[in-house]
C-alpha atoms as an extended CHARMM CRD file, in Angstrom:
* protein
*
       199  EXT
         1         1  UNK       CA             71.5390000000        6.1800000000      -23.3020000000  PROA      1               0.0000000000
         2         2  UNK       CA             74.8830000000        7.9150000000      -22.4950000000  PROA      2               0.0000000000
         3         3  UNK       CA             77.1710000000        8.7170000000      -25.2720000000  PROA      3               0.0000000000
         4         4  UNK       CA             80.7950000000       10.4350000000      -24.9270000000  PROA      4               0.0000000000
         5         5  UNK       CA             81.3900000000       12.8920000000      -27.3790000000  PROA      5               0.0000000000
         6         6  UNK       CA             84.9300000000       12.4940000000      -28.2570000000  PROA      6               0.0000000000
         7         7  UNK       CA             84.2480000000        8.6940000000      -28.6920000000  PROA      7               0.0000000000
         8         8  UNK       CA             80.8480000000        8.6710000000      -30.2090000000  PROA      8               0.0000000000
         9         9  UNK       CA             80.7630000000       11.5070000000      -32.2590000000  PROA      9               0.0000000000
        10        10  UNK       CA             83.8250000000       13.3200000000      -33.3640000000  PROA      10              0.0000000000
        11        11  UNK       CA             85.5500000000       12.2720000000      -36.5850000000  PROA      11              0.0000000000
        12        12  UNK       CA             88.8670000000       11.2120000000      -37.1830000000  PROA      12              0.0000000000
        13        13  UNK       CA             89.5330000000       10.9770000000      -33.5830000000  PROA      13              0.0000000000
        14        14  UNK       CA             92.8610000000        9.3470000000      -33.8040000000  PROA      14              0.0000000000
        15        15  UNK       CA             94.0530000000       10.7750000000      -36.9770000000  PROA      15              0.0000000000
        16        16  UNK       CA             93.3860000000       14.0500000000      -35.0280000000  PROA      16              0.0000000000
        17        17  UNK       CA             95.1120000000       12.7910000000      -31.6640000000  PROA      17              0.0000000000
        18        18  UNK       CA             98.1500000000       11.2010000000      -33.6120000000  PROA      18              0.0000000000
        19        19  UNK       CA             99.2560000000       14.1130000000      -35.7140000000  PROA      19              0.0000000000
        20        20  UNK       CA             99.2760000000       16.4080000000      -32.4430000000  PROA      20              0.0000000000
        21        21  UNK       CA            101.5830000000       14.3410000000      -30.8030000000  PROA      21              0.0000000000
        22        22  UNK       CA            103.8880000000       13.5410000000      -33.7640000000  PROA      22              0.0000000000
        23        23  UNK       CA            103.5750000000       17.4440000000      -34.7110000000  PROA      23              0.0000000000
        24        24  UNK       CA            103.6700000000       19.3750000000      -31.3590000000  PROA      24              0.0000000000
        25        25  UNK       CA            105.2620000000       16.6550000000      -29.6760000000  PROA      25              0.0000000000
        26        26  UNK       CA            103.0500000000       16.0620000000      -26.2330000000  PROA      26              0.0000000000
        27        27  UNK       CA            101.8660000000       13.0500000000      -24.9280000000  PROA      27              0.0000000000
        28        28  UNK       CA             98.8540000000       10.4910000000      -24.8870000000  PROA      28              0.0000000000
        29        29  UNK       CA             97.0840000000        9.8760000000      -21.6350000000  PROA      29              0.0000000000
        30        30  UNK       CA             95.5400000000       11.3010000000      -18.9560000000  PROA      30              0.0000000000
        31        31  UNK       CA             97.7680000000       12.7450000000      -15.9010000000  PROA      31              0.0000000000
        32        32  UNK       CA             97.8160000000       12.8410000000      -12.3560000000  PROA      32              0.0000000000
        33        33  UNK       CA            100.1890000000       14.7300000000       -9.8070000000  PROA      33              0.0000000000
        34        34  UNK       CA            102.3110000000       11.5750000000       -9.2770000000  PROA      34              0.0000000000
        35        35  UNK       CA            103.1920000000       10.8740000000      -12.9310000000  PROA      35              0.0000000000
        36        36  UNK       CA            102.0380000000       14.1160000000      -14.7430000000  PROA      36              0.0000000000
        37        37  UNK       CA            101.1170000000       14.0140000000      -18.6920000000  PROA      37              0.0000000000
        38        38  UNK       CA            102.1670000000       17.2740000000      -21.0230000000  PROA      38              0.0000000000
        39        39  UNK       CA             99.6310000000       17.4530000000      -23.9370000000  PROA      39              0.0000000000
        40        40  UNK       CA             99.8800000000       19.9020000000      -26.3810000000  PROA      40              0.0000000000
        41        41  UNK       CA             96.6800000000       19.5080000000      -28.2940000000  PROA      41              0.0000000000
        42        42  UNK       CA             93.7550000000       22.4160000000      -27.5500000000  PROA      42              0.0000000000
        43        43  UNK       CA             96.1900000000       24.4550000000      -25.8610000000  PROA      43              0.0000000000
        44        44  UNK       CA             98.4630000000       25.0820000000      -29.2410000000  PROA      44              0.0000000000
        45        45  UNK       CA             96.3760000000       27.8570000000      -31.0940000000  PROA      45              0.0000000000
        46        46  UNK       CA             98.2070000000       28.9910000000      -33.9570000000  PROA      46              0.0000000000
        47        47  UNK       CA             96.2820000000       29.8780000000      -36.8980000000  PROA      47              0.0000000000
        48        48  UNK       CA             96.4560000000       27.7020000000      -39.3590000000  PROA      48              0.0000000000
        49        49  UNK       CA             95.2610000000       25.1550000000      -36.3400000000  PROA      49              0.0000000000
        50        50  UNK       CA             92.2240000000       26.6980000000      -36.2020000000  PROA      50              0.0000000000
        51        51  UNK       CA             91.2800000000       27.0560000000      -39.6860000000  PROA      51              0.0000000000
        52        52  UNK       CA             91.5530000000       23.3550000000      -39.3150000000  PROA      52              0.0000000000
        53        53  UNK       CA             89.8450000000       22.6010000000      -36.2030000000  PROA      53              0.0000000000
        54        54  UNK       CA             86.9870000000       24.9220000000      -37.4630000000  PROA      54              0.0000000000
        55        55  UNK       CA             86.1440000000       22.2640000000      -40.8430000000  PROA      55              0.0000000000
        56        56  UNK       CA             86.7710000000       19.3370000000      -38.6190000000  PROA      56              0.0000000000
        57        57  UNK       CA             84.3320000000       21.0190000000      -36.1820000000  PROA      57              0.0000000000
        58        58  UNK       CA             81.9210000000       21.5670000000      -38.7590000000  PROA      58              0.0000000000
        59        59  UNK       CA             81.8270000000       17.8280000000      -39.6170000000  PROA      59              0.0000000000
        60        60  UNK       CA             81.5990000000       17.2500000000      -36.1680000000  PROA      60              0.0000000000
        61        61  UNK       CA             78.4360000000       19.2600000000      -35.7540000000  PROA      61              0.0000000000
        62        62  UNK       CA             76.8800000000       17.4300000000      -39.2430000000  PROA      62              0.0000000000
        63        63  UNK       CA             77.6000000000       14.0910000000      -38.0850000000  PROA      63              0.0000000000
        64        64  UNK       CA             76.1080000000       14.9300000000      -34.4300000000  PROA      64              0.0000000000
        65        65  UNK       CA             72.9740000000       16.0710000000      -36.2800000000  PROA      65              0.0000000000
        66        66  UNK       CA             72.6640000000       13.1060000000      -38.4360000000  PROA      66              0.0000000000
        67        67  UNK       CA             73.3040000000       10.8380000000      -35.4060000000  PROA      67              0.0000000000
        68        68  UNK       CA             70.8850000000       12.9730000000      -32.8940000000  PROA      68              0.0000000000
        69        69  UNK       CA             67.9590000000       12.7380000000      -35.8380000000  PROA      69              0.0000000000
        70        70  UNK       CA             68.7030000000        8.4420000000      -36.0980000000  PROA      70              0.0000000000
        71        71  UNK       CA             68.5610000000        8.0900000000      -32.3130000000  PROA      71              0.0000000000
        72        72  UNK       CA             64.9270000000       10.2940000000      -32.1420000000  PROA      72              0.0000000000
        73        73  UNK       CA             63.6120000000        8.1090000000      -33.7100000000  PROA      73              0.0000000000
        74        74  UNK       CA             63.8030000000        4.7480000000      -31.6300000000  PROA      74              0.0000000000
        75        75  UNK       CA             60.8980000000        4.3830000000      -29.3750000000  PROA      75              0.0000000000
        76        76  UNK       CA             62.8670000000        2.8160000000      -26.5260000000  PROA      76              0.0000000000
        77        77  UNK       CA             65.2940000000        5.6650000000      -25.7700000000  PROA      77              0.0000000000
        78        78  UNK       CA             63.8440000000        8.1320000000      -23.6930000000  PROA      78              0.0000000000
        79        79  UNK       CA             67.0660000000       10.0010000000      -22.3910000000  PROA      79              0.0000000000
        80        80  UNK       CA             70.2230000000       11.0110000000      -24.2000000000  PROA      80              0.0000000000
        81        81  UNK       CA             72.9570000000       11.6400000000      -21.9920000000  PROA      81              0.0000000000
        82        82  UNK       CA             76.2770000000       13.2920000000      -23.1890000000  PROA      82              0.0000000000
        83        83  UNK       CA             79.4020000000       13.7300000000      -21.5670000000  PROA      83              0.0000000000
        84        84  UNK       CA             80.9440000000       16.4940000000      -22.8580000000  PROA      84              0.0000000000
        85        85  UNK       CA             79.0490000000       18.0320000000      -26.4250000000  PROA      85              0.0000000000
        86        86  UNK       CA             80.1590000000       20.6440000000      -29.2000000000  PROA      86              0.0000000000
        87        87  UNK       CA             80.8630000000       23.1460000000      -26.5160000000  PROA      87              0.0000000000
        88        88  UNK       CA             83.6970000000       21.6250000000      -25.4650000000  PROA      88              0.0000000000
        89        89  UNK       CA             85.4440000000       22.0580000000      -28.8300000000  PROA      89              0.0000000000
        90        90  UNK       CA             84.4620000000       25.3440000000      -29.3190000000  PROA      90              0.0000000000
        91        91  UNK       CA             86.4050000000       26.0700000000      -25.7710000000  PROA      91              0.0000000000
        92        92  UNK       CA             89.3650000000       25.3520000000      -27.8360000000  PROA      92              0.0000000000
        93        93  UNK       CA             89.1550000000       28.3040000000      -30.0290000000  PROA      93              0.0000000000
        94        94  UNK       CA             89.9530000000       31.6050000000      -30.0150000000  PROA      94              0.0000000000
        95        95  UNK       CA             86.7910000000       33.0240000000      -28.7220000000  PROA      95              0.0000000000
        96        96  UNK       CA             88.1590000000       36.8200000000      -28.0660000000  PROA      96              0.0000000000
        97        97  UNK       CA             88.0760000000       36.8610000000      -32.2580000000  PROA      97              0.0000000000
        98        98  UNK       CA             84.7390000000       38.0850000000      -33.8000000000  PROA      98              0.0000000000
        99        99  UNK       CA             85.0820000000       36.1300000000      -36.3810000000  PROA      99              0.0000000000
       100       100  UNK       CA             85.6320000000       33.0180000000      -34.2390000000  PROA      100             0.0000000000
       101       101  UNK       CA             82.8350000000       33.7100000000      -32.3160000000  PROA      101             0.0000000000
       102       102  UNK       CA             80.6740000000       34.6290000000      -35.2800000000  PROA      102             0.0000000000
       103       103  UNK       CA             81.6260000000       31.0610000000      -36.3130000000  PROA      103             0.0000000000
       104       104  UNK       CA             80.5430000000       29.5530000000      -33.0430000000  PROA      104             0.0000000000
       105       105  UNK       CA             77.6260000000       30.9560000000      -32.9140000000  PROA      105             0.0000000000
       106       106  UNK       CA             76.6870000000       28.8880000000      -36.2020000000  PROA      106             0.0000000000
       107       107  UNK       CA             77.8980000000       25.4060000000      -34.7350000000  PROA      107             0.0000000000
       108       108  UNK       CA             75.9230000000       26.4850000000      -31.7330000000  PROA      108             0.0000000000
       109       109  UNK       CA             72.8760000000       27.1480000000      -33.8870000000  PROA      109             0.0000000000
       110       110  UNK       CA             73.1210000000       24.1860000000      -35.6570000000  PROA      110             0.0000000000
       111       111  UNK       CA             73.4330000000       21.4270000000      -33.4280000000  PROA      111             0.0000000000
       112       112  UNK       CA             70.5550000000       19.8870000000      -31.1380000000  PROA      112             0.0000000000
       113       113  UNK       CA             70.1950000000       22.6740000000      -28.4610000000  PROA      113             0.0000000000
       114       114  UNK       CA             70.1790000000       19.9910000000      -25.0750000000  PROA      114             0.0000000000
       115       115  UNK       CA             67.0420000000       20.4370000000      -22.7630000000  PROA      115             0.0000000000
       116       116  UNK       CA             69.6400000000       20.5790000000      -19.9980000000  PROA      116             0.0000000000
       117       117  UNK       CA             73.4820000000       21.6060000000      -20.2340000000  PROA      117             0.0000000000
       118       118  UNK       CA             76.1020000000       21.9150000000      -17.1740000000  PROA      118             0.0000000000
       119       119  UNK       CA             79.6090000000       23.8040000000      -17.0590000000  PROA      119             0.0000000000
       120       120  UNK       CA             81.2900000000       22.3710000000      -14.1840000000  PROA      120             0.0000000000
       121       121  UNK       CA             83.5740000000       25.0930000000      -13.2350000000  PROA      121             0.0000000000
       122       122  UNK       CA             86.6140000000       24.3970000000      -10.9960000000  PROA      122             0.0000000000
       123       123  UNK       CA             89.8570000000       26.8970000000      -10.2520000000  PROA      123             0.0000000000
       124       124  UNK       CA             92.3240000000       26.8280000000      -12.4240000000  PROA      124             0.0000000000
       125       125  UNK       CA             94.7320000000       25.9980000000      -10.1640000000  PROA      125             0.0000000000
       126       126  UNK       CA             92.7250000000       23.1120000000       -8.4100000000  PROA      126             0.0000000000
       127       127  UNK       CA             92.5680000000       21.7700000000      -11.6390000000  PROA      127             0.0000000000
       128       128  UNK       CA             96.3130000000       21.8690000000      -12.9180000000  PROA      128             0.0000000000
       129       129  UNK       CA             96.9300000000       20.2710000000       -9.2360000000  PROA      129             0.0000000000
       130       130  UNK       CA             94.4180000000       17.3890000000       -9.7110000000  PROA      130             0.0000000000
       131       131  UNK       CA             95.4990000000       16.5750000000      -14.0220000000  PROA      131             0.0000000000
       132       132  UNK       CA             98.8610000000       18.7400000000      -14.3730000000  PROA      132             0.0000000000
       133       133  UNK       CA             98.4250000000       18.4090000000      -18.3120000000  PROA      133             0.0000000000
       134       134  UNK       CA             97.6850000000       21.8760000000      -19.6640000000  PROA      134             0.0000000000
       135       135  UNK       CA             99.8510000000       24.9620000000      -18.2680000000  PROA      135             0.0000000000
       136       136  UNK       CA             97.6870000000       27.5040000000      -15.8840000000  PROA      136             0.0000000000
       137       137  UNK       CA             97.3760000000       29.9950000000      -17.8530000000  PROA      137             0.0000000000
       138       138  UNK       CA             95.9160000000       28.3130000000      -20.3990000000  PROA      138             0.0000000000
       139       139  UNK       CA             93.2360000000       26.6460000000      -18.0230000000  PROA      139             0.0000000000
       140       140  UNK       CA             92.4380000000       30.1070000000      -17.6340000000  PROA      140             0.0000000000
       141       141  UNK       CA             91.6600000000       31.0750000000      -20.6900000000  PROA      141             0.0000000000
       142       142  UNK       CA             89.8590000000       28.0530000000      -20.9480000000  PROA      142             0.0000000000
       143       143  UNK       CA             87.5590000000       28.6860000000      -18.6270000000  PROA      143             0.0000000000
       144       144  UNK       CA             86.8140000000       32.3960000000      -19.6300000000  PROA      144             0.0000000000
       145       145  UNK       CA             86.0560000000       30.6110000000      -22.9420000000  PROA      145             0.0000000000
       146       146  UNK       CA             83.2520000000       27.9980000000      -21.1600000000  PROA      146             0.0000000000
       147       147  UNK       CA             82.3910000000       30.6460000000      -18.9310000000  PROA      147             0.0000000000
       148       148  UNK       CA             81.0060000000       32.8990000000      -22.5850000000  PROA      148             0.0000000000
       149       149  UNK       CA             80.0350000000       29.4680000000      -24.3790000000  PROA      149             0.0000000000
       150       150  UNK       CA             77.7150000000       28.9410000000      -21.3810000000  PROA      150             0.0000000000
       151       151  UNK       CA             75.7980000000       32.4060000000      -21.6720000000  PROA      151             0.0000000000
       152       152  UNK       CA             76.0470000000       32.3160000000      -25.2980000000  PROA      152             0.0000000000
       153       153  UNK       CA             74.2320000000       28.6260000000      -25.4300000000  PROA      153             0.0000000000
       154       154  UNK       CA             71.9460000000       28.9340000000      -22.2270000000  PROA      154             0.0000000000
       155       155  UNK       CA             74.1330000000       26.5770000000      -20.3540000000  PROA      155             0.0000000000
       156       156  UNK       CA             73.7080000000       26.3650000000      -16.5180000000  PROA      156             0.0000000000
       157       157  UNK       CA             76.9160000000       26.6150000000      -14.6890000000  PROA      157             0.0000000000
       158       158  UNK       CA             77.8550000000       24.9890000000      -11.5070000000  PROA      158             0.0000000000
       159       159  UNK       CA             80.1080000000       26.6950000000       -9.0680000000  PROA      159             0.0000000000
       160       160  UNK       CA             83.1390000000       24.2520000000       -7.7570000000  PROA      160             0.0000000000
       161       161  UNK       CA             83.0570000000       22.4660000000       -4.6930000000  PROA      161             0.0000000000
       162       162  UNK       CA             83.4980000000       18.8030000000       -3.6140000000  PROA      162             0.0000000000
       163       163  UNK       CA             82.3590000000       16.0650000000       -6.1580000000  PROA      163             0.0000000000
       164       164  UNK       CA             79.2600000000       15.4430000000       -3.6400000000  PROA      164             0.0000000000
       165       165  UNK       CA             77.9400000000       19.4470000000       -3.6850000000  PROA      165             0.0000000000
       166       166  UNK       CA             78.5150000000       19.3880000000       -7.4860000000  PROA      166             0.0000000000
       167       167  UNK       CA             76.3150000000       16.4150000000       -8.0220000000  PROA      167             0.0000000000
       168       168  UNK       CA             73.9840000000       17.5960000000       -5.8240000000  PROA      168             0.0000000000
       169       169  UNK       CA             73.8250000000       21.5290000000       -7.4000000000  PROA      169             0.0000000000
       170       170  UNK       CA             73.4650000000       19.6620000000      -10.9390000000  PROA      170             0.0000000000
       171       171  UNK       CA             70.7740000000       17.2800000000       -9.5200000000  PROA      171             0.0000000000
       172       172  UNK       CA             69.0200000000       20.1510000000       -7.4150000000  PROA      172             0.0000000000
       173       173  UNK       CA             68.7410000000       22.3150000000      -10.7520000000  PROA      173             0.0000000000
       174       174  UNK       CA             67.7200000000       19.5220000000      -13.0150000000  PROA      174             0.0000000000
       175       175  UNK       CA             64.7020000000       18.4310000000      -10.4150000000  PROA      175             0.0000000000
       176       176  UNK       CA             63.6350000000       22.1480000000      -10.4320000000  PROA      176             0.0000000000
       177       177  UNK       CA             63.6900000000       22.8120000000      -13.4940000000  PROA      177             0.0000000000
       178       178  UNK       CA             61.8500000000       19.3400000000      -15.0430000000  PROA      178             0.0000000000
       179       179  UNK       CA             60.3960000000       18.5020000000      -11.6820000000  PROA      179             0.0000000000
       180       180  UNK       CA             56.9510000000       17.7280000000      -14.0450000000  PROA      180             0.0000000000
       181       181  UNK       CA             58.7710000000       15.4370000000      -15.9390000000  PROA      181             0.0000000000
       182       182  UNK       CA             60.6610000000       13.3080000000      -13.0920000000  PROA      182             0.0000000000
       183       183  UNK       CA             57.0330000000       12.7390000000      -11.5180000000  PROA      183             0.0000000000
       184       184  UNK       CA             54.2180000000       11.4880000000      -13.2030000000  PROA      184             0.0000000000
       185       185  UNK       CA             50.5070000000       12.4650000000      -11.9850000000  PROA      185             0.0000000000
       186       186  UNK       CA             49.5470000000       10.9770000000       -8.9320000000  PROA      186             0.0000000000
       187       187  UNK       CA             47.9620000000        7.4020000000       -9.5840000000  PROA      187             0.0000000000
       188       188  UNK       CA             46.7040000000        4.4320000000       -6.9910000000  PROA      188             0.0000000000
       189       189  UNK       CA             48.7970000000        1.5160000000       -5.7620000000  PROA      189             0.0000000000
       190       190  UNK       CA             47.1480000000       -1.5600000000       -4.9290000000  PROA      190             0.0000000000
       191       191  UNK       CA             46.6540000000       -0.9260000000       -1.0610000000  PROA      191             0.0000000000
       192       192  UNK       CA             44.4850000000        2.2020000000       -2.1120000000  PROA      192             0.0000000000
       193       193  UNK       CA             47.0560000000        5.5020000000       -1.4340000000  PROA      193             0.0000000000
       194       194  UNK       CA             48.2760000000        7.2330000000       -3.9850000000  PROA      194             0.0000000000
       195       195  UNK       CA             51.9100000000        7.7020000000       -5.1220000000  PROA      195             0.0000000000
       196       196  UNK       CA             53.6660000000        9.5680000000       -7.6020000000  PROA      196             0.0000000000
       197       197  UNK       CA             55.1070000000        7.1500000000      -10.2070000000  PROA      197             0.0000000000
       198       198  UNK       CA             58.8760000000        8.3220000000      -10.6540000000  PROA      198             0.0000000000
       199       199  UNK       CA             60.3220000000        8.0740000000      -14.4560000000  PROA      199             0.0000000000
């Protein structure tokens, strides 16, 4: 099963997307370098913000728990597959504060820790180039803050390349690492060699 985070699991997902725009006044939508987008969502920090974003946060992480703990327990799903998870909201906080971090430490501690979890890192500047929504010096500091989220939570992270060497570095490092688990023991096919049966 693959779930998106931001449509799955957070709360109050438009609530939260239409009072940033009608607030901070930036725009819906995803950009490209022909007809760029200027958000101002995760890249406004001011305090009060993140006093905010750290109880919606919080129910984010409870509802993620209660929805992980619901999905355990149907015999049919044997993968969960997330695009994007808690760290990516943390990444929007002020991580160079102890007492943010202090506080992401807990969220980290209490959501489902995934078997396997991939930062994709990418240049700043490649990035603004590619989806010119966020200014570059924010995408900096963005990725410093995945960059300490990923040795605080045991994340693997992926060094940037094309889309091909990326899938192939996350694929490489997930067969190595659960290389038991993708093959089953050997068993006997009906013309009398054996083969490994692939889950």
């Amino acid at each position: 099963m693959k779930l998106a985070f931001w449509d799955h699991v957070a709360l109050l997902k438009g609530l939260r997307e239409d009072t940033m725009v009608k607030v901070f006044k930036g725009e819906k939508g995803i950009g490209s370098p022909e007809k760029p987008v200027r958000r101002n969502d995760k890249n406004v920090r001011r305090w009060y913000l993140t006093l905010g974003r750290c109880g919606l946060f919080m129910l984010d992480a409870i509802h993620l728990r209660r929805m992980f703990n619901k999905l355990r327990q149907r015999d049919e799903l044997d993968v969960i597959i997330f695009d994007r998870y808690t760290y990516d909201e943390l990444a929007s906080l002020r991580l160079e504060n102890k007492l943010v971090r202090l506080y992401a430490r807990l969220l980290v501690s209490m959501v489902p820790k995934p078997d396997a979890a991939y930062v994709l890192d990418a240049d700043p500047e490649t990035a603004h180039r590619r989806k010119p929504e966020y200014p570059v010096d924010f995408l900096h500091r963005y990725r410093d803050a995945y960059l300490f989220l990923a040795r605080m939570a045991g994340m693997c992270v992926i060094t940037a390349g094309t889309p091909e060497d990326v899938k192939e570095r996350v694929w490489e490092h997930f067969r190595n690492k659960y290389e038991d688990v993708l093959v089953s023991p050997a068993i006997t096919d009906p013309m009398g060699t054996r083969q490994p049966q692939s889950l």
